[in-house]
N, CA, C, O and CB atoms as a CASP TS submission, in Angstrom:
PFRMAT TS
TARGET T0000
AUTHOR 0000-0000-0000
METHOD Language model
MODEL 1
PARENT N/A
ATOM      1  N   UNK     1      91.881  77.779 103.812  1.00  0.00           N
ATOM      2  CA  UNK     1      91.749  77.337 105.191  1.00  0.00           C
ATOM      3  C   UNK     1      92.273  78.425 106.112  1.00  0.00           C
ATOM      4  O   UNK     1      93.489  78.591 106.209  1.00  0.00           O
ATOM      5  CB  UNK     1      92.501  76.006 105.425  1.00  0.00           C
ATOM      6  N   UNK     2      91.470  79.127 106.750  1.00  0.00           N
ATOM      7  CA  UNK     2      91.922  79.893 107.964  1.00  0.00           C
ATOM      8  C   UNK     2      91.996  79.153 109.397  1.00  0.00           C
ATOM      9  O   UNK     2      92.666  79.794 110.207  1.00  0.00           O
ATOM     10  CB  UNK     2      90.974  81.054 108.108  1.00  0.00           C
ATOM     11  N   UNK     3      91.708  78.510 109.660  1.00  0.00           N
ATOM     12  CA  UNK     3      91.762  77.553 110.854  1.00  0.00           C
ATOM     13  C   UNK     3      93.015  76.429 110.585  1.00  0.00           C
ATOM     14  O   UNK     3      92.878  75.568 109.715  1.00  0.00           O
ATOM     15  CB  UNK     3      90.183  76.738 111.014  1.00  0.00           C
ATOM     16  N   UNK     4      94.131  76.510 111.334  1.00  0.00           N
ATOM     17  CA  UNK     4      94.940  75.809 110.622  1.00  0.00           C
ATOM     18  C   UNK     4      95.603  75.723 109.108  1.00  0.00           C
ATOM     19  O   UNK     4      95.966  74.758 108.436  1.00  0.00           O
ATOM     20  CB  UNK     4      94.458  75.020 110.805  1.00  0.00           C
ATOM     21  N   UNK     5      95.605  76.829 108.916  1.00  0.00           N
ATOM     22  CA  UNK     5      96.644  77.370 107.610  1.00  0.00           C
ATOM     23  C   UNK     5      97.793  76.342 107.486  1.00  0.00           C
ATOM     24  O   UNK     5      97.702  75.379 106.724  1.00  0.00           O
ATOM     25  CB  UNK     5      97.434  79.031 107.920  1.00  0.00           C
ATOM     26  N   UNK     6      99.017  76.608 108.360  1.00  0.00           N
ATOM     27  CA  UNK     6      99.699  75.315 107.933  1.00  0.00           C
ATOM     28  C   UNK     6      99.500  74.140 108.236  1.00  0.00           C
ATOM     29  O   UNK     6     100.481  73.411 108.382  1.00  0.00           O
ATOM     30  CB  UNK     6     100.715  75.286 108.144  1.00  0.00           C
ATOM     31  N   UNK     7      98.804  73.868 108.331  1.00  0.00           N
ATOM     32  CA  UNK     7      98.201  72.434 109.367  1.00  0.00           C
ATOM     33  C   UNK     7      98.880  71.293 107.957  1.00  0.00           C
ATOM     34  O   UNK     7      98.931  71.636 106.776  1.00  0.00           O
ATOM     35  CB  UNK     7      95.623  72.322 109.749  1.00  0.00           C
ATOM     36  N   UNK     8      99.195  70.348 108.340  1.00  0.00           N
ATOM     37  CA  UNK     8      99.406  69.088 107.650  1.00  0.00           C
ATOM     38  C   UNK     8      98.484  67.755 107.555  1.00  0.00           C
ATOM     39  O   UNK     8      98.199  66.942 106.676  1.00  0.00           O
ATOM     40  CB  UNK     8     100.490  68.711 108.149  1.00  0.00           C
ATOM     41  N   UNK     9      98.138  67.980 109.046  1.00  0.00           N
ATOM     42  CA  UNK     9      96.967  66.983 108.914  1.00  0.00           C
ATOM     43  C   UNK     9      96.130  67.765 110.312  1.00  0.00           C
ATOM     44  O   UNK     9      96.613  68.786 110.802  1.00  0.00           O
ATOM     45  CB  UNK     9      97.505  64.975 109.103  1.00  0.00           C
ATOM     46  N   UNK    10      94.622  67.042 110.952  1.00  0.00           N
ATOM     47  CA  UNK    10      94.135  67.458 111.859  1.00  0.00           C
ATOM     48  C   UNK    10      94.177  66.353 112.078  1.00  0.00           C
ATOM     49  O   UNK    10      94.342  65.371 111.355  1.00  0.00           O
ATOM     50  CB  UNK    10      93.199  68.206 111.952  1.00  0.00           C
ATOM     51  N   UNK    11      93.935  66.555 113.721  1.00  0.00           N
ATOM     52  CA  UNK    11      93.653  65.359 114.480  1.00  0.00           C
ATOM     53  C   UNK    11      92.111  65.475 115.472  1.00  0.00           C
ATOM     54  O   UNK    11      91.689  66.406 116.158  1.00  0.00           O
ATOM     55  CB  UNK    11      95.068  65.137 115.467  1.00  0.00           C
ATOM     56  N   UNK    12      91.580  64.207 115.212  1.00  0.00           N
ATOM     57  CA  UNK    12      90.172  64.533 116.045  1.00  0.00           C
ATOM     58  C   UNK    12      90.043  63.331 117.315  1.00  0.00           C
ATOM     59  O   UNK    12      89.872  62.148 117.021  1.00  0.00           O
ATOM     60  CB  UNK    12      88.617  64.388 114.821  1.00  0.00           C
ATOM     61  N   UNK    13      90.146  63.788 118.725  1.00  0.00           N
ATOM     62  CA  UNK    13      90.105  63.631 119.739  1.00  0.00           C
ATOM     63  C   UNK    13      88.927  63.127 120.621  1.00  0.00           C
ATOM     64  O   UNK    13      87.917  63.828 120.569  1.00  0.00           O
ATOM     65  CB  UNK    13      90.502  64.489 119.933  1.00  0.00           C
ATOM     66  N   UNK    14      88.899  62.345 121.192  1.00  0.00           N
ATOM     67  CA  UNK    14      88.260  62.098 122.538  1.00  0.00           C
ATOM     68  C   UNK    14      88.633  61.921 123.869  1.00  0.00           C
ATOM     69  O   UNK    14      88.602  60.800 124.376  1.00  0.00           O
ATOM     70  CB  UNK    14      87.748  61.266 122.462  1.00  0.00           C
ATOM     71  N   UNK    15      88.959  62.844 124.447  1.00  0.00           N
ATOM     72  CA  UNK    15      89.137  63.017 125.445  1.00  0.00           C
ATOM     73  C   UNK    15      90.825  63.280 125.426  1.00  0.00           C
ATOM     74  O   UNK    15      91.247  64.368 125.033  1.00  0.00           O
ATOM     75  CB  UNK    15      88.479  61.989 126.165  1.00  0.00           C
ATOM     76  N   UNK    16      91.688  62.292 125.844  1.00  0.00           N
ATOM     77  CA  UNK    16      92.784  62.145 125.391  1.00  0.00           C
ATOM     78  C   UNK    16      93.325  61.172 124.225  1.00  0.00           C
ATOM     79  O   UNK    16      94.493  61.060 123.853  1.00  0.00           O
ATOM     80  CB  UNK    16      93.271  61.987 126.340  1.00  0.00           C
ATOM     81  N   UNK    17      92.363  60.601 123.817  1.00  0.00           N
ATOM     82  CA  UNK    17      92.716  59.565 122.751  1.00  0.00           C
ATOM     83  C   UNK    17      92.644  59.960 121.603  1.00  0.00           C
ATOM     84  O   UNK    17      91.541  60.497 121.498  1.00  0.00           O
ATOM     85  CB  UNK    17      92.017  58.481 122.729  1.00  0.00           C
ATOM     86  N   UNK    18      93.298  60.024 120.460  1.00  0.00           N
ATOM     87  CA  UNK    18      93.467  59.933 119.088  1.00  0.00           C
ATOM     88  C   UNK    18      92.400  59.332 118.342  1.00  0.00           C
ATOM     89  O   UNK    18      92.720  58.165 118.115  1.00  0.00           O
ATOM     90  CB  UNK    18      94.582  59.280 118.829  1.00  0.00           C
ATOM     91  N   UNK    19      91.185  59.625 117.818  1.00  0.00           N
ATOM     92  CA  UNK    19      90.266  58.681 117.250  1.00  0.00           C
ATOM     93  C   UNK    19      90.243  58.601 115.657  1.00  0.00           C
ATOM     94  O   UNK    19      89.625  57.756 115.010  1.00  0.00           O
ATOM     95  CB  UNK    19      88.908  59.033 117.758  1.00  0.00           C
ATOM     96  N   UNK    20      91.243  59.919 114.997  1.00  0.00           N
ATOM     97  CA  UNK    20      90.966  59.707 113.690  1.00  0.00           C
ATOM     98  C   UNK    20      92.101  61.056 113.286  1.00  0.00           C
ATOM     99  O   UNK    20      92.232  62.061 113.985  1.00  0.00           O
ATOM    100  CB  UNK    20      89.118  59.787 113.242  1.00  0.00           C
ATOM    101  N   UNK    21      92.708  60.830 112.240  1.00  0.00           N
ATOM    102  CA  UNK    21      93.856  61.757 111.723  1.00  0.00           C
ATOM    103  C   UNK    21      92.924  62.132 110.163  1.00  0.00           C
ATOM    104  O   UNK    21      92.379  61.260 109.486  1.00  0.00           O
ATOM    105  CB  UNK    21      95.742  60.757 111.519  1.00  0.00           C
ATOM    106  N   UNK    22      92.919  63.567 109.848  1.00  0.00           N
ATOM    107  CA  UNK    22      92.582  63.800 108.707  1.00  0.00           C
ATOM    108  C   UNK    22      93.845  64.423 107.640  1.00  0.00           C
ATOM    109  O   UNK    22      94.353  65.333 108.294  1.00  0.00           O
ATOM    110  CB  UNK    22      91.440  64.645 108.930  1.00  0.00           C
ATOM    111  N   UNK    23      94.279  64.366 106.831  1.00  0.00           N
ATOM    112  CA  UNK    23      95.180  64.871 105.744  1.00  0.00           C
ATOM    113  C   UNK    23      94.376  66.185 104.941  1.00  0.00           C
ATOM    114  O   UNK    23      93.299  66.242 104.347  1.00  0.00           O
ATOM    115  CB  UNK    23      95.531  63.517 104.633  1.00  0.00           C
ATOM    116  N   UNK    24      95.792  67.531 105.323  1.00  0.00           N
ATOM    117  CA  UNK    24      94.640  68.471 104.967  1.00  0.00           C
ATOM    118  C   UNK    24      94.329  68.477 103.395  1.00  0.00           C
ATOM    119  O   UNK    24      94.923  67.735 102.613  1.00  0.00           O
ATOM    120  CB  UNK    24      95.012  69.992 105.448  1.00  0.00           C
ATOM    121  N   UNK    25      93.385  69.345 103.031  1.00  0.00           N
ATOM    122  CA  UNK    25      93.038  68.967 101.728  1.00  0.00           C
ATOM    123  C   UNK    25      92.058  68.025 100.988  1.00  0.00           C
ATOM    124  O   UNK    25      91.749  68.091  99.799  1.00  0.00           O
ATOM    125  CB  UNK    25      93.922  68.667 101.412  1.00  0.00           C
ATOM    126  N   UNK    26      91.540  66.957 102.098  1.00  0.00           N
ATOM    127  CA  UNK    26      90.964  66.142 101.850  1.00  0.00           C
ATOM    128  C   UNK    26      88.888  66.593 101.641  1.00  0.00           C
ATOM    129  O   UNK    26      88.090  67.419 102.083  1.00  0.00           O
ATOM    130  CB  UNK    26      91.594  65.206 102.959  1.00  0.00           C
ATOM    131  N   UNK    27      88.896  65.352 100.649  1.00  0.00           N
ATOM    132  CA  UNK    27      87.413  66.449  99.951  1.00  0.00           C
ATOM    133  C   UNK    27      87.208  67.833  99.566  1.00  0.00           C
ATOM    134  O   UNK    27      86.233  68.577  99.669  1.00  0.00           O
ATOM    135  CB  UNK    27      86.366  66.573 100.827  1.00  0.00           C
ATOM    136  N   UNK    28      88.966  68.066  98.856  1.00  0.00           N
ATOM    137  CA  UNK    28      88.772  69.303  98.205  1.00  0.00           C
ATOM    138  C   UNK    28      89.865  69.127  97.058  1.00  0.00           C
ATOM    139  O   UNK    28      90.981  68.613  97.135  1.00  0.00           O
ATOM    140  CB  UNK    28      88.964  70.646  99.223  1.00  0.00           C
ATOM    141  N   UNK    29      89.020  69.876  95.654  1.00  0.00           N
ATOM    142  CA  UNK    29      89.562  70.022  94.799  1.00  0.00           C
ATOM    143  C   UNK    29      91.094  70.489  94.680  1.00  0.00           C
ATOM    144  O   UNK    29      92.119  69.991  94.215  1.00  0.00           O
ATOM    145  CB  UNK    29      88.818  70.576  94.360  1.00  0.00           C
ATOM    146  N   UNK    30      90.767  71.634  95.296  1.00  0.00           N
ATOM    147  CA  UNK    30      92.114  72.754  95.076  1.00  0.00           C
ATOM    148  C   UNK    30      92.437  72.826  96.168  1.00  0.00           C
ATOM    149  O   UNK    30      92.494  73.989  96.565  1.00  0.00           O
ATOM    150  CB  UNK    30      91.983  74.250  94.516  1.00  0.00           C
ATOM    151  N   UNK    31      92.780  71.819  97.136  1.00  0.00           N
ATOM    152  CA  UNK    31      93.587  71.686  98.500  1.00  0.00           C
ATOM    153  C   UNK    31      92.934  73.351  99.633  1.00  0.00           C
ATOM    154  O   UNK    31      93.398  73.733 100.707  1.00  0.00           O
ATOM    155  CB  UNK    31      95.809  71.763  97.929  1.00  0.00           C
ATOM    156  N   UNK    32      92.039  73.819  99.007  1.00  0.00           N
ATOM    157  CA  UNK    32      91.224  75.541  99.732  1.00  0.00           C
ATOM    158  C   UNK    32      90.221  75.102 100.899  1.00  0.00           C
ATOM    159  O   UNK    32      89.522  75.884 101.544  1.00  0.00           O
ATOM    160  CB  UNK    32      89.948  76.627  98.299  1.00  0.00           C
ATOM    161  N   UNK    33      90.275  73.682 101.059  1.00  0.00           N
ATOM    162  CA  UNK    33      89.466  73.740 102.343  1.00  0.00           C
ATOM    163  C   UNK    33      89.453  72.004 102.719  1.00  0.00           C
ATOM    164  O   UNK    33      89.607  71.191 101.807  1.00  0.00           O
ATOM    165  CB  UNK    33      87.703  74.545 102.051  1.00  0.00           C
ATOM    166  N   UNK    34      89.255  71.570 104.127  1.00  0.00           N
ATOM    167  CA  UNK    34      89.288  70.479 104.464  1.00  0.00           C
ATOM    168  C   UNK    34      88.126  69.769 105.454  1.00  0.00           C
ATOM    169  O   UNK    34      87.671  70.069 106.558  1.00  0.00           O
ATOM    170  CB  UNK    34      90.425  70.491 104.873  1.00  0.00           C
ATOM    171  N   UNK    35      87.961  69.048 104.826  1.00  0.00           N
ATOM    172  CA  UNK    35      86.710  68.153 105.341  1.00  0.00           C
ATOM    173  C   UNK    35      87.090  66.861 106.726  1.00  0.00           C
ATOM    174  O   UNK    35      87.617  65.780 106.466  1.00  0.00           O
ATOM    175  CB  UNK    35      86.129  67.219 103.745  1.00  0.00           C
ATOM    176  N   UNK    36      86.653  67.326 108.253  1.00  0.00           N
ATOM    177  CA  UNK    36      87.131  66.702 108.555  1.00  0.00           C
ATOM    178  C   UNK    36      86.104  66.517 109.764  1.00  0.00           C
ATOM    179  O   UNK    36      85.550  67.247 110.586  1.00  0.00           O
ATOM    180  CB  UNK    36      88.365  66.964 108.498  1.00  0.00           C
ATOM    181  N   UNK    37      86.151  64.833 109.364  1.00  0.00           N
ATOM    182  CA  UNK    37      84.946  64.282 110.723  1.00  0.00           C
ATOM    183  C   UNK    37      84.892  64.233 112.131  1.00  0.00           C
ATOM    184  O   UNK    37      85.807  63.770 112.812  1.00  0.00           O
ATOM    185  CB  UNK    37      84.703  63.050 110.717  1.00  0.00           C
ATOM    186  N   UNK    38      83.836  64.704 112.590  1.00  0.00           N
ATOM    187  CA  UNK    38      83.600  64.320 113.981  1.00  0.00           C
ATOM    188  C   UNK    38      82.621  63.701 114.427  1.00  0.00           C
ATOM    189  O   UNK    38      81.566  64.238 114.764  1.00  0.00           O
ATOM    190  CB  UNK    38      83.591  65.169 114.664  1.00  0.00           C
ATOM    191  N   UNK    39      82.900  62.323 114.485  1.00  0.00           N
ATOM    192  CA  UNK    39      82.181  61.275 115.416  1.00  0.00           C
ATOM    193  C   UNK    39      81.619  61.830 116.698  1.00  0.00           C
ATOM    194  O   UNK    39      81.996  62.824 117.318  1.00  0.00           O
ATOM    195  CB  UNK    39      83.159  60.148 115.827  1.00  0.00           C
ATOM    196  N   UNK    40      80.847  61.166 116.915  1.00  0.00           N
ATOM    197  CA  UNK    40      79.993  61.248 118.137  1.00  0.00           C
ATOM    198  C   UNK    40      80.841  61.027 119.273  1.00  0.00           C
ATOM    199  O   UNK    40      81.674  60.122 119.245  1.00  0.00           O
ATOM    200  CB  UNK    40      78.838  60.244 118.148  1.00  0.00           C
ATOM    201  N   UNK    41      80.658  62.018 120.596  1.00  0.00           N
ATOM    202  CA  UNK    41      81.727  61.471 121.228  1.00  0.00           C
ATOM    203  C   UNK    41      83.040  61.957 121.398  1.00  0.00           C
ATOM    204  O   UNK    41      83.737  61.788 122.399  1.00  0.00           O
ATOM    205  CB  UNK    41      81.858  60.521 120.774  1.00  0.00           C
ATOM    206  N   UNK    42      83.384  62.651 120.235  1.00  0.00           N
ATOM    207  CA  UNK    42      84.479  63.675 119.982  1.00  0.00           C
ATOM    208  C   UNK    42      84.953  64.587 120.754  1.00  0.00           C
ATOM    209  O   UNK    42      84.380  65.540 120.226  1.00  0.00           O
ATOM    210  CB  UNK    42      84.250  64.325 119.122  1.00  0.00           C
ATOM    211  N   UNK    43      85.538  65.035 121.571  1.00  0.00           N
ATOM    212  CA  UNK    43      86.099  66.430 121.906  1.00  0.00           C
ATOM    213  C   UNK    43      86.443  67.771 121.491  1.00  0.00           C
ATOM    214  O   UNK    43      86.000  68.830 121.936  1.00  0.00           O
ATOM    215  CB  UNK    43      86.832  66.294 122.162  1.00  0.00           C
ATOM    216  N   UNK    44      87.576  67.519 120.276  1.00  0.00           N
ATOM    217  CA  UNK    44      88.301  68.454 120.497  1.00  0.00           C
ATOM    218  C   UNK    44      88.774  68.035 118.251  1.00  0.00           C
ATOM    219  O   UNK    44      88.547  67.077 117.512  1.00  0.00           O
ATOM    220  CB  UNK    44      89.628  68.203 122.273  1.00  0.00           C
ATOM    221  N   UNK    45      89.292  69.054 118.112  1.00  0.00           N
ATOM    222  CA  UNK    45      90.488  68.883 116.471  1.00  0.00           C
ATOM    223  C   UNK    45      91.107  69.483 116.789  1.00  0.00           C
ATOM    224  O   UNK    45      90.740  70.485 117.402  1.00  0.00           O
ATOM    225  CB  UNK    45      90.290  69.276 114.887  1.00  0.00           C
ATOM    226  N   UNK    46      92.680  69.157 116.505  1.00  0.00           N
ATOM    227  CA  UNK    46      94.186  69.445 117.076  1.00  0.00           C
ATOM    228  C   UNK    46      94.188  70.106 115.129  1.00  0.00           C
ATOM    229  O   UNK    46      93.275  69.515 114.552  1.00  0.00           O
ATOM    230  CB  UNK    46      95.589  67.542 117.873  1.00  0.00           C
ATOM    231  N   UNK    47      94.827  70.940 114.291  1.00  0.00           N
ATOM    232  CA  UNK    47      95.331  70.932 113.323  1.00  0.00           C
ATOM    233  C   UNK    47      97.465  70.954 113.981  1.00  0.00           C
ATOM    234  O   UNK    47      98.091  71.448 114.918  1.00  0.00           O
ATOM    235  CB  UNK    47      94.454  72.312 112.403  1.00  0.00           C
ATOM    236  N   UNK    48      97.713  70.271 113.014  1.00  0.00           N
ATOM    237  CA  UNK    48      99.007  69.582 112.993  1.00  0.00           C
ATOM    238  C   UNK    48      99.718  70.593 112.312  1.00  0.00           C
ATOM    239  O   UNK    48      99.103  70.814 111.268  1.00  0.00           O
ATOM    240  CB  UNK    48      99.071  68.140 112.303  1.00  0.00           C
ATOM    241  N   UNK    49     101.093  71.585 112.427  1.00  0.00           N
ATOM    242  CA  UNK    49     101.864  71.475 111.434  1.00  0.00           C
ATOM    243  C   UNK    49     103.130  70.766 110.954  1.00  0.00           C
ATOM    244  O   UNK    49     103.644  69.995 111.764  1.00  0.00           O
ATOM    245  CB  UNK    49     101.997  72.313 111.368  1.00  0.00           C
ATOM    246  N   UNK    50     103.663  70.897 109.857  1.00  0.00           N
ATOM    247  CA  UNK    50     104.893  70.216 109.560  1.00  0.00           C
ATOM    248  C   UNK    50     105.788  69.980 110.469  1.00  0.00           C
ATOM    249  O   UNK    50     106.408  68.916 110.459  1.00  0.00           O
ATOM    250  CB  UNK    50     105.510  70.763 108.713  1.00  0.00           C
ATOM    251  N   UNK    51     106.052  71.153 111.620  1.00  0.00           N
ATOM    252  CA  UNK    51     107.075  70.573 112.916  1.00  0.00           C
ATOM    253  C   UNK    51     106.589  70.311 113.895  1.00  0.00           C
ATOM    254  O   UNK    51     107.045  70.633 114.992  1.00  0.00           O
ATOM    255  CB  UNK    51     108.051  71.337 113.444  1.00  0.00           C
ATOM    256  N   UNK    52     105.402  69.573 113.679  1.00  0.00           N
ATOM    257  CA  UNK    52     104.730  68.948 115.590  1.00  0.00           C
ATOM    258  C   UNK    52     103.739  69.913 116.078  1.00  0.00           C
ATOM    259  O   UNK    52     102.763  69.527 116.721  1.00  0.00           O
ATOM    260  CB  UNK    52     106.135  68.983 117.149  1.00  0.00           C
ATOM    261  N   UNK    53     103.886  70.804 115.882  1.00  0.00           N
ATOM    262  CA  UNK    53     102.908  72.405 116.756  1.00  0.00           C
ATOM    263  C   UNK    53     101.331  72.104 116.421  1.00  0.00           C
ATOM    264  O   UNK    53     100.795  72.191 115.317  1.00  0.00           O
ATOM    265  CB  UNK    53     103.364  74.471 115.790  1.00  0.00           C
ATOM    266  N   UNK    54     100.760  71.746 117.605  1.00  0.00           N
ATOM    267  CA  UNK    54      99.549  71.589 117.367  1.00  0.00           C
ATOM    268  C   UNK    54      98.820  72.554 117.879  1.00  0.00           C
ATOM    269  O   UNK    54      99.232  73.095 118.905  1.00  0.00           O
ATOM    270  CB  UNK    54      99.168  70.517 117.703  1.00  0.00           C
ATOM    271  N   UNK    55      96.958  73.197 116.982  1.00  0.00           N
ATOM    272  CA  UNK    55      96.465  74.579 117.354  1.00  0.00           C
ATOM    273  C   UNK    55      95.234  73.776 117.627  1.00  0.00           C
ATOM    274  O   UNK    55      94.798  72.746 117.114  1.00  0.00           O
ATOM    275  CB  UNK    55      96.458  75.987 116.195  1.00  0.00           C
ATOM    276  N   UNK    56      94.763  74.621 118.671  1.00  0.00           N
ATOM    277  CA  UNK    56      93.226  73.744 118.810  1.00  0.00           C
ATOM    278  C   UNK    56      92.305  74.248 117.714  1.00  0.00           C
ATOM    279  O   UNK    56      92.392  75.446 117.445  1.00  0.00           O
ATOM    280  CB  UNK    56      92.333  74.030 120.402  1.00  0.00           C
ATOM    281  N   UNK    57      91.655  73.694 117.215  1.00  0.00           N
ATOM    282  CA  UNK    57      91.085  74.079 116.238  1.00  0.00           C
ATOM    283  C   UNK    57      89.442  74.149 116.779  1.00  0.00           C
ATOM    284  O   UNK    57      88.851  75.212 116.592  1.00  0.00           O
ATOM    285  CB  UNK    57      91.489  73.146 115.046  1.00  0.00           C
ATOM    286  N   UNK    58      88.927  73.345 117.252  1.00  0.00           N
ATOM    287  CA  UNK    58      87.693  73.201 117.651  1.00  0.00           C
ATOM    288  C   UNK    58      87.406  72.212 119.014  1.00  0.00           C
ATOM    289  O   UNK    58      87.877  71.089 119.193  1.00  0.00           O
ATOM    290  CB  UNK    58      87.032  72.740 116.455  1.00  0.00           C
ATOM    291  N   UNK    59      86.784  72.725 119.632  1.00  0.00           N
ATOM    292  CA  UNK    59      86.867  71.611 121.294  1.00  0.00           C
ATOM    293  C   UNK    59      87.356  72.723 122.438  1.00  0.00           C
ATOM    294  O   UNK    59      87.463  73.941 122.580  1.00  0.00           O
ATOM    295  CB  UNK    59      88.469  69.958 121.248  1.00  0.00           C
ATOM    296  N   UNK    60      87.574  71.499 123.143  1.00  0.00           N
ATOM    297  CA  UNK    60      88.103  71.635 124.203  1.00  0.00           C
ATOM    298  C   UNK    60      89.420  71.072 124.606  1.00  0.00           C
ATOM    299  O   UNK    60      89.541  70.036 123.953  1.00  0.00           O
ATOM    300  CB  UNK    60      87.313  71.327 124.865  1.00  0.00           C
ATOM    301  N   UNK    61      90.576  71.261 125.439  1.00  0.00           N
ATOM    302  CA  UNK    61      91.247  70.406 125.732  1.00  0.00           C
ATOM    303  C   UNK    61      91.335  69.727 127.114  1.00  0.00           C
ATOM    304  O   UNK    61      90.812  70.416 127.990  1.00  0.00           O
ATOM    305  CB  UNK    61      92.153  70.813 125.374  1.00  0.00           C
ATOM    306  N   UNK    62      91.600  69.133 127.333  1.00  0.00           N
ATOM    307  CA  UNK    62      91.311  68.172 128.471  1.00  0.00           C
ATOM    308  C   UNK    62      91.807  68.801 129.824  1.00  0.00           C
ATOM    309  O   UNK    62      92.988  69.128 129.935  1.00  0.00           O
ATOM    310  CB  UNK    62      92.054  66.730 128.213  1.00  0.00           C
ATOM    311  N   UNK    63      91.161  68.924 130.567  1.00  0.00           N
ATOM    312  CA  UNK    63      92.348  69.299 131.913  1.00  0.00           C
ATOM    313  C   UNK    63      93.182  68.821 132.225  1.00  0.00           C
ATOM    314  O   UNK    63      93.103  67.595 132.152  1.00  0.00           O
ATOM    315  CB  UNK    63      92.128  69.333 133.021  1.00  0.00           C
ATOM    316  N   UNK    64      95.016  69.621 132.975  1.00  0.00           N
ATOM    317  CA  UNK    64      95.609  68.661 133.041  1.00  0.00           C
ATOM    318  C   UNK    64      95.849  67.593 134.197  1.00  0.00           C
ATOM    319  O   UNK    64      96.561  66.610 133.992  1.00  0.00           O
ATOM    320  CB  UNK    64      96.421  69.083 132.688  1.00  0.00           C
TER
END
């Protein structure tokens, strides 16, 4: 995973709302890559690491 290397989990967004948390690793054998959905409607994927630090991964973020 180059997008979120330490990431712990991703998070996938709409707008400002939380619509779905992924655990990285998921739909992969050898934890080397992560499968993670985006619904229709979606914004943005936050990847998570172990101390809170979130990277945008894909999207946009919301204005503030």
């Amino acid at each position: 995973m180059t997008c979120g290397k330490n990431a712990v989990v991703f998070e996938t967004y709409k707008d400002r709302e939380m619509v779905r948390i992924t655990m990285a690793g998921t739909d992969s054998r050898d934890n080397s890559s992560t499968t993670v959905p985006y619904p229709e409607g979606s914004t943005r994927i936050e990847a998570v690491s172990w101390d809170g630090r979130r990277t945008l991964v894909y999207g946009k973020r919301p204005a503030k």
